[in-house]
N, C-alpha and C positions, 0 to 999 in steps of 0.2 A: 580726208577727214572734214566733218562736216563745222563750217563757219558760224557765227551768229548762235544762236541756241541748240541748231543742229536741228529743231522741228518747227513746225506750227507756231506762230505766237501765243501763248496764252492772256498776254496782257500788253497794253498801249507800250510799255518800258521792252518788254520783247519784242513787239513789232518792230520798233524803233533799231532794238539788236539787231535783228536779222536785214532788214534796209541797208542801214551804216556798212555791216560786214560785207554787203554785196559793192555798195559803191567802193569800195577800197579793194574791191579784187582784180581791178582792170585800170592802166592810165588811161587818162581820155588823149585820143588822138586825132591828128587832123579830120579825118576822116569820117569820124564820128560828129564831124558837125556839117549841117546844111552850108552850102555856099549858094547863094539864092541867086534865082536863074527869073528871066523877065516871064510873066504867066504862071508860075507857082500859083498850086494852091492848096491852101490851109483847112483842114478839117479841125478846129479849133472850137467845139463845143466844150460844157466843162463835164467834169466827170461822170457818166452815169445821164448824160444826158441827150442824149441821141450819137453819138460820135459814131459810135459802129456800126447803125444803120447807114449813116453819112458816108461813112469810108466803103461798104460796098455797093450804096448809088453812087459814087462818085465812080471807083473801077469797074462797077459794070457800063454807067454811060461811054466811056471812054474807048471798053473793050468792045462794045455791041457798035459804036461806032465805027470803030476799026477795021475787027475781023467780021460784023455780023451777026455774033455769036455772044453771049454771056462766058464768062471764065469763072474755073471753078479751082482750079490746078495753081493753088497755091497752099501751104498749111498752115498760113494764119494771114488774116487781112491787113496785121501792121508788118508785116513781110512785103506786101504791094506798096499799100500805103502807108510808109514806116515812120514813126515816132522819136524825132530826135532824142527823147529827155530819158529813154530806155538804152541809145544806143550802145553808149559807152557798159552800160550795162552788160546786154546781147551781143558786143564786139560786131555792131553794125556796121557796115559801108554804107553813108548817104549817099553817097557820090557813084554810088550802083546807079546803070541804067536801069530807067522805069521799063513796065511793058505796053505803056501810050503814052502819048501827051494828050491832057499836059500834065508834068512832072505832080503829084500830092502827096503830101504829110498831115498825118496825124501831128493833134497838138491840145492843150486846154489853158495853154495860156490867155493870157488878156491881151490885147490889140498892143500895148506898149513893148512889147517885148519878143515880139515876133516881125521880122525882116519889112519894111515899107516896098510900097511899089507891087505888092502880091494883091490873090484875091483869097481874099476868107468864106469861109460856111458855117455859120455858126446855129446850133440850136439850142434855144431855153428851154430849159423844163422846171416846174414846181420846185421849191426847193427842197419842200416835205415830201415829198416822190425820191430824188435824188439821195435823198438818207436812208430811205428804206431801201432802194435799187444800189447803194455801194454797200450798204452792210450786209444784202442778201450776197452782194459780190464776195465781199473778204471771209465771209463767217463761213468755215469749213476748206479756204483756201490759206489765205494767210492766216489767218486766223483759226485754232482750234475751236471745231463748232460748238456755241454755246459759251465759248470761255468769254464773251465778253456780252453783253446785254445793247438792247438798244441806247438805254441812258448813258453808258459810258462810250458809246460810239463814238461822240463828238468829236474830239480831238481828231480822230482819222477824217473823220468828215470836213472838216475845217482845212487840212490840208491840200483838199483836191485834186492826187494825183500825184505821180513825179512829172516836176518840173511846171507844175499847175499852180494857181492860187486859193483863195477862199472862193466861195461862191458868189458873193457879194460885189468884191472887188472886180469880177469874170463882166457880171449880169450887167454892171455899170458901165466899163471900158466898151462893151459892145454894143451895147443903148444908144450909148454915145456914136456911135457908127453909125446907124439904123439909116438912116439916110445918103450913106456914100457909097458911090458906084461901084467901089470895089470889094461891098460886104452885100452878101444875102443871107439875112436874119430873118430867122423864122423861128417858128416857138415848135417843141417836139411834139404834142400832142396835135396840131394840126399836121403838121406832115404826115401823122399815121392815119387822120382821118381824113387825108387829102395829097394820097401817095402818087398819082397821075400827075393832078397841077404840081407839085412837088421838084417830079422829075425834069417836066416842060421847064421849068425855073430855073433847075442846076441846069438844064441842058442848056438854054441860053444861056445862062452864065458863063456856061464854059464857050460858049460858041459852036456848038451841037447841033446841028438839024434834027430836032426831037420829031421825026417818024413814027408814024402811029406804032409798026412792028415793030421799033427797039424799043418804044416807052413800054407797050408789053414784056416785052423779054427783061426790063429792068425793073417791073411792077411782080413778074412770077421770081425775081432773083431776090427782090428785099421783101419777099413777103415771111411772115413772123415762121410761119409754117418750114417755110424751103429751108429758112436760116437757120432755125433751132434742127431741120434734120443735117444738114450741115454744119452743128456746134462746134465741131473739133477744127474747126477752119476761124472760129469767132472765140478763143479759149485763152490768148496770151499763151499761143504754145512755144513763140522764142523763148520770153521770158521763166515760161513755167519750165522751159529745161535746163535754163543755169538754176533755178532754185532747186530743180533737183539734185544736180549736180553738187552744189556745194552748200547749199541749208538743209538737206535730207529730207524736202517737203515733195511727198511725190509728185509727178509730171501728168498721171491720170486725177491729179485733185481733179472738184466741181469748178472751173473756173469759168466757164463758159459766161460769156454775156451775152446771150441769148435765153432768154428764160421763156417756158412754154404760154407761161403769163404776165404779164405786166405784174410792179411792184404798187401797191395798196397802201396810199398815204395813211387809210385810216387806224392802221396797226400803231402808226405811231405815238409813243408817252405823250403824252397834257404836257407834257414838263417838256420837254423837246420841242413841240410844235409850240408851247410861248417863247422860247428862247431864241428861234429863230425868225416868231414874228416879231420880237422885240428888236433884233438885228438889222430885220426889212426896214420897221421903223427908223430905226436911229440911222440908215445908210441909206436906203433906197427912195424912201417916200420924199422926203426934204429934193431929193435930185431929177425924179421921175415925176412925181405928183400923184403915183401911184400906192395906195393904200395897199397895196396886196400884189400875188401875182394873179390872180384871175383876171382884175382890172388892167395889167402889163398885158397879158395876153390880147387883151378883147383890141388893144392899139395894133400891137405887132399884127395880128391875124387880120385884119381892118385892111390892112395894108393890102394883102393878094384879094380884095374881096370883089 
């Protein structure tokens, strides 16, 4: 019998239903938590904001290292590179051997709250992008499509995830990094228009000998094209089958994060886009010095220049 609503949310107070009823259908056990190993690494963007391109450059560098070869033969990328804040959800083993080193996890927490002594990858993106790229996410997934509008969005937005923060709080704690050896911060929108240097990046980070023939073979495996024909491999198909399973939300939803196009800041409300620049404001600029994110950008991208 199905938990939480039994379907879809159709409002912020059902979403919230069907969440709650999932976290209460499994104890959390050892198991379900990271025990951090030295050379971990964190794919730690925040929501909606490059991560899953992240997570399949990161296993393909690793795998093309390896065996030679890009990997395809997995059925969801947080299966390779798996997502503490789901586990207990998905009845995850962290403690599963990976299929290279080094060891990586998915994550969208902020630098405080994730194991010291690791290396993180973090990417920024717009914040007015990230509303419209989680709402295209949930709207027809969690969410009954249409049942909730862009202006009421916000609250899900504001949440960033499980086990994530605001967006604000994310943009700051890793700002604050930008300069430590053990984070490569970059902004999402230059990585797509600079997917080569990109990979050369992670690949030294990781310690990689970035060869011209794997940075290809990892250049044809994150390209928008191969991924989106490979969506059912980038869909939360862990997750989507306990929500089958026990909130009656079928497992063939649109979940994919893979969209054949980018998400369109400019769909979104006047009213939306002041209230999050008003947030920038009163949070970001006073710490940063940055009016905006375009002005964030032009530093962080400055940087690979």
């Amino acid at each position: 019998m199905p938990v939480g609503v039994g379907r879809r949310a159709r409002s912020i107070e059902e979403f919230g239903a069907n969440m709650g009823a999932l976290a209460g259908l499994t104890q959390p056990e050892a198991r379900h938590s990271i025990v951090p190993q030295p050379d971990d690494v964190y794919i730690t963007s925040w929501a909606k904001s490059g991560t899953t391109l992240s997570q399949q450059m990161f296993h393909q560098l690793r795998m093309a290292h390896l065996t030679g070869a890009i990997d395809m033969d997995f059925t969801d990328i947080s299966g390779v590179v798996p997502w503490e804040d789901t586990a207990t959800m998905i009845d995850f083993d962290m403690h599963a051997p990976q299929k290279a080193a080094p060891r990586g996890f998915k994550s969208h927490r902020e630098y405080e709250r994730l194991p010291e002594g690791s290396r993180y990858v973090v990417t920024l993106r717009d914040p007015h992008e990230t509303y419209v790229s989680m709402y295209r996410f949930f709207d027809g997934w969690h969410l009954e499509k249409g049942a909730l509008s862009l202006e009421k969005f916000m609250p899900l937005w504001l949440g960033g995830g499980p086990g994530g923060c605001d967006y604000f709080t994310h943009l700051l704690s890793w700002y604050a990094r930008r300069d430590e050896p053990d984070t490569l911060l970059v902004t999402y929108r230059w990585v797509v228009e600079n997917k080569r240097r990109m990979i050369r990046e992670m690949a030294s980070f990781l310690g990689i000998d970035a060869r011209d023939d794997l940075v290809e073979m990892v250049v044809d495996a994150t390209d928008r094209e191969f991924m989106h024909r490979h969506k059912d491999r980038f869909d939360d198909a862990l997750v989507c089958a306990v929500m089958d399973k026990h909130l009656g939300i079928p497992a063939n939803s649109d979940s994919t994060k893979v969209q054949a196009s980018g998400s369109d800041a400019k769909v979104l409300p006047a009213s939306i886009a002041q209230e999050i620049d008003a947030m920038w404001a009163e949070r970001v600029a006073p710490v940063t010095g940055h009016a905006n994110f375009a002005s964030l950008k032009e530093e962080i991208d400055a940087r690979f220049s």
